[in-house]
C-alpha positions as a printed Julia matrix, in Angstrom:
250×3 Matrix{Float64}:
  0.0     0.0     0.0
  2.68    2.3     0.79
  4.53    1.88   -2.69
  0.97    2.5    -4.24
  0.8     6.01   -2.01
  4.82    6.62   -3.49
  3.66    5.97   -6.78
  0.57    8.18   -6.97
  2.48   11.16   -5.43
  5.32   11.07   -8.14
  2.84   11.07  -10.65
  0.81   13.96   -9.3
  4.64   16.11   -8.92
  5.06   15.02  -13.02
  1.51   16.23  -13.82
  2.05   19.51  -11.7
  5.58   20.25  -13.3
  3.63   19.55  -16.55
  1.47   22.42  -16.06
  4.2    24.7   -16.58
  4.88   26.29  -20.03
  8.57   26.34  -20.9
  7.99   29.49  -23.41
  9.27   32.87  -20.94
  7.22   34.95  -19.8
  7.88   38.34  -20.83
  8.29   41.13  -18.34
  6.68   44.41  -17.74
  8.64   47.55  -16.63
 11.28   49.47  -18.08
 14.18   48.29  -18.83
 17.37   51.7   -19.26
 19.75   51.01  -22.01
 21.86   54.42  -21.19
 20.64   57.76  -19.56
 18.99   58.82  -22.77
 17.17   55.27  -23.99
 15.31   52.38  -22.9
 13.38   49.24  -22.98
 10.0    49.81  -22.31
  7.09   46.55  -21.86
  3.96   47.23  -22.27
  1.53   46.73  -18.94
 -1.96   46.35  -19.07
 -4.01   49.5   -20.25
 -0.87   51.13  -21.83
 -1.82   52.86  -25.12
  0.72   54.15  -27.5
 -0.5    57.47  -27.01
  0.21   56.85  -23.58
  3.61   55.84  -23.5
  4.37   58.42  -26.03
  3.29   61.01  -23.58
  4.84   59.19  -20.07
  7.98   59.41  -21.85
  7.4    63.18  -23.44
  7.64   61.53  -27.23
  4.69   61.67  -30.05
  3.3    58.66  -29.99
  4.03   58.66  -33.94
  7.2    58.5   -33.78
  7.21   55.79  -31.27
  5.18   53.65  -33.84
  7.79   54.9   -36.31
 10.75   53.71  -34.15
  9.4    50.26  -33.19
  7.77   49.21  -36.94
  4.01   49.49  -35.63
  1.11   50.6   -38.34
 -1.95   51.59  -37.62
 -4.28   51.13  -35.6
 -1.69   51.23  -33.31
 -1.88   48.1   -31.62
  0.07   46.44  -28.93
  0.12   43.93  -26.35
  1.29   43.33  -22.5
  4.85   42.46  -22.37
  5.74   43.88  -26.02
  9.03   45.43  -26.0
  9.78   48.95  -27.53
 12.48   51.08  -27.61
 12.81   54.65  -26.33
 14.94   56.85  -27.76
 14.21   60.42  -25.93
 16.98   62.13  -28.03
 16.53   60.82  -31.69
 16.71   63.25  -34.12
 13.26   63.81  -34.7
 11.49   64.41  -38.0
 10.75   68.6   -37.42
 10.51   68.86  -41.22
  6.74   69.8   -40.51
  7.07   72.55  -38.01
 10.09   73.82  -40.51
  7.88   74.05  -43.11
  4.91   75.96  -40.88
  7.85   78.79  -40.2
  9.26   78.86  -44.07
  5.65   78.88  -45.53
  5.47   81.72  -48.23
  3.21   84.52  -48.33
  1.13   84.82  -50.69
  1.56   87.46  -52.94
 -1.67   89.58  -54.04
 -2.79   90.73  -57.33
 -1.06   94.34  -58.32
 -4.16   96.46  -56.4
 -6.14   99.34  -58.07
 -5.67  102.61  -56.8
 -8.32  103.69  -54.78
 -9.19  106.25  -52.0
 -8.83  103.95  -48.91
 -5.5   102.89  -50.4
 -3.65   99.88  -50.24
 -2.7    98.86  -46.52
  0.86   98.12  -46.37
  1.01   94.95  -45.49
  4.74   94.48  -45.5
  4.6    97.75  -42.33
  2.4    96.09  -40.68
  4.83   92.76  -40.81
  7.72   94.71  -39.62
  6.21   96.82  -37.3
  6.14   94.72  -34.38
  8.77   95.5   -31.52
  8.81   95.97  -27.84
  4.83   95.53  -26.02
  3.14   95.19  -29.36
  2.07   91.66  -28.4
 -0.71   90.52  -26.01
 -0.09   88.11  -22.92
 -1.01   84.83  -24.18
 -1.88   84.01  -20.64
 -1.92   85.3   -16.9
  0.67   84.11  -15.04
  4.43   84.04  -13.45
  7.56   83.77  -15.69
  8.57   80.49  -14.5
 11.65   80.14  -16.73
 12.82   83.1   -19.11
 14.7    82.84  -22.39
 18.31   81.89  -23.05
 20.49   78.86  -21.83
 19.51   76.37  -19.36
 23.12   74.46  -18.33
 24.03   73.22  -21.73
 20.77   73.56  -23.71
 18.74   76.57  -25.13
 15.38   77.78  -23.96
 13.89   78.54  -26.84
 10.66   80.89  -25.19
  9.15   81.08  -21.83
  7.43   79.71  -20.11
  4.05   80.7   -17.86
  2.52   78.93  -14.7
 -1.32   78.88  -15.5
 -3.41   76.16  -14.54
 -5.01   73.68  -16.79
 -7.38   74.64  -19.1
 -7.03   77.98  -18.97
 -7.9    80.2   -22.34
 -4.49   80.81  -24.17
 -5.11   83.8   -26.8
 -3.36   84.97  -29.58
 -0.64   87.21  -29.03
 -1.28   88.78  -32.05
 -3.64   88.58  -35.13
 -2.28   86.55  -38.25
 -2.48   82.96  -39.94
 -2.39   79.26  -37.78
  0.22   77.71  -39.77
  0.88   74.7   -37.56
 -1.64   72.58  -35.15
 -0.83   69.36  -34.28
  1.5    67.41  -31.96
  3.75   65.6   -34.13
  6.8    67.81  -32.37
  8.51   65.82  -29.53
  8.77   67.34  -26.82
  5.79   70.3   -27.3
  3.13   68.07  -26.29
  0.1    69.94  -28.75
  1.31   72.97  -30.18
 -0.1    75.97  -32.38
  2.21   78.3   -34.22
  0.92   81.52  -35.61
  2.35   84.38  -38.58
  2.02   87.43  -38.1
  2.99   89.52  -41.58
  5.92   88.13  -43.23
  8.75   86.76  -40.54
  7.03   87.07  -37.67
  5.59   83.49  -35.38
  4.48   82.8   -32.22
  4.39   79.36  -30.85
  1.99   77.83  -28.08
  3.3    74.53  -26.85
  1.66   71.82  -24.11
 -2.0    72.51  -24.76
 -4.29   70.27  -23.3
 -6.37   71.23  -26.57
 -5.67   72.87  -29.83
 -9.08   75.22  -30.61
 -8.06   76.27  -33.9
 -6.45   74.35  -36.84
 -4.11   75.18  -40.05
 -5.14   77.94  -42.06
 -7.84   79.67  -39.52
 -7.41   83.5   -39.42
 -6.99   84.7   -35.67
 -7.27   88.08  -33.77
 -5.7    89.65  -31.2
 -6.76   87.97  -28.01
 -8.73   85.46  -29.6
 -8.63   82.11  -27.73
 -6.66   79.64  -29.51
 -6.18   76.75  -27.1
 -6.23   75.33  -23.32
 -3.36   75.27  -21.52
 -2.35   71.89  -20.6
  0.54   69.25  -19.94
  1.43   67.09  -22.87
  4.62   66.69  -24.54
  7.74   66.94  -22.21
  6.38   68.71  -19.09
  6.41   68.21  -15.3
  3.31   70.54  -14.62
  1.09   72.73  -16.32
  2.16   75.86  -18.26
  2.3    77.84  -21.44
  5.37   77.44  -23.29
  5.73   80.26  -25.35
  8.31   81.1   -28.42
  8.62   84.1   -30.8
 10.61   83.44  -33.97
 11.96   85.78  -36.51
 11.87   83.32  -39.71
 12.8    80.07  -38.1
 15.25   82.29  -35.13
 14.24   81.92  -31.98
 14.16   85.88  -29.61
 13.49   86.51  -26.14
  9.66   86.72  -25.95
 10.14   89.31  -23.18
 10.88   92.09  -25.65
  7.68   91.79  -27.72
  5.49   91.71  -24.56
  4.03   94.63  -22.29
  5.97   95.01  -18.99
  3.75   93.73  -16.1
């Protein structure tokens, strides 16, 4: 009898070890390849828009990166790659700040005249744009240890209005830059832009004519951002200046 016990519990202990799979499980969590990349799994309820914006990345580009097509799916345990410095495609935004103006029929003379509009482009300088938003300077413009702050930015909390700083053209709304989260660039004249960065939402899109003060987006978090603010740039051309010297002193 007691051989027949032996014998039934060394099957059971082959049936149990049985009931393991030999194929490895694959892990969640992230994995750091060096200070600037790393493995990432996918855990349950992870989107790629979500990992895209944990790690401050378009979600585009981390499809791009890791060979996914839409719609985008993925699975627990998957394993991308994170590259927070690759030399993202900007070719878009470039294009939003070269875009041509386009040039108007020879005009008739007429009373009213012909509004210059190349004065108007040129005439902007010191306090001739509006406060996109109300708010403390949080950080100015100019070098931050070995990088460049290209605007400033301004504490606001989410979701409130941000307004044009001045009237002109939306040549760029989307979020396909890395870093800006959802961002809205507007020219004003010829070689003038503004730039609106982090939005939580974009209320305007390419092409839309805007007004001084009109309300353009919400400010948010997304992109590369540890709280909520206004990033804002002004560019001459594609040039980057200290938004502090187009804006009224407060």
């Amino acid at each position: 009898m007691a051989v027949v016990i032996r014998l039934l519990s060394l099957l059971m202990l082959l049936s149990l070890a049985g009931c393991y799979s030999t194929t490895p499980v694959r892990e969640t969590g992230v994995s750091r390849v060096s200070s600037k990349a790393v493995i990432y799994y996918v855990r349950p309820g992870d989107t790629l828009y979500s990992i895209g914006r944990r790690f401050g990345i378009d979600y585009h580009l981390v499809a791009r990166r890791n060979h996914i097509r839409k719609p985008y799916t993925i699975s627990v345990g998957q394993r991308l790659y994170i590259d927070r410095t690759a030399p993202w495609d900007k070719s878009e935004v470039k294009r939003a700040y070269r875009a041509p103006v386009a040039k108007s029929p020879p005009a008739r003379k007429s009373k009213a005249g012909n509004s210059s509009h190349k004065a108007k482009a040129d005439s902007y300088g010191k306090g001739t744009l509006l406060w996109p938003v109300n708010g403390k300077v949080s950080s100015r413009f100019g070098r931050r240890g070995s990088r460049m702050h290209d605007g400033i930015d301004i504490k606001a909390d989410e979701g409130t209005p941000v307004r044009a700083a001045g009237s002109g053209e939306v040549v760029y709304s989307d979020q396909r830059l890395a870093g800006y989260g959802k961002l809205v660039i507007i020219r004003h004249g010829r070689n003038l832009f503004t730039a609106y960065a982090h939005n939580q939402r974009n209320l305007v899109k390419k092409g839309d004519r805007v007004k001084a003060g009109d309300t353009i987006a919400r400010v948010g978090r997304t992109g590369r951002t540890t709280g909520a603010h206004l990033h804002f740039e002004v560019r001459k051309g594609s040039t980057p200046v200290d938004p502090l010297a187009y804006l009224p002193r407060r």
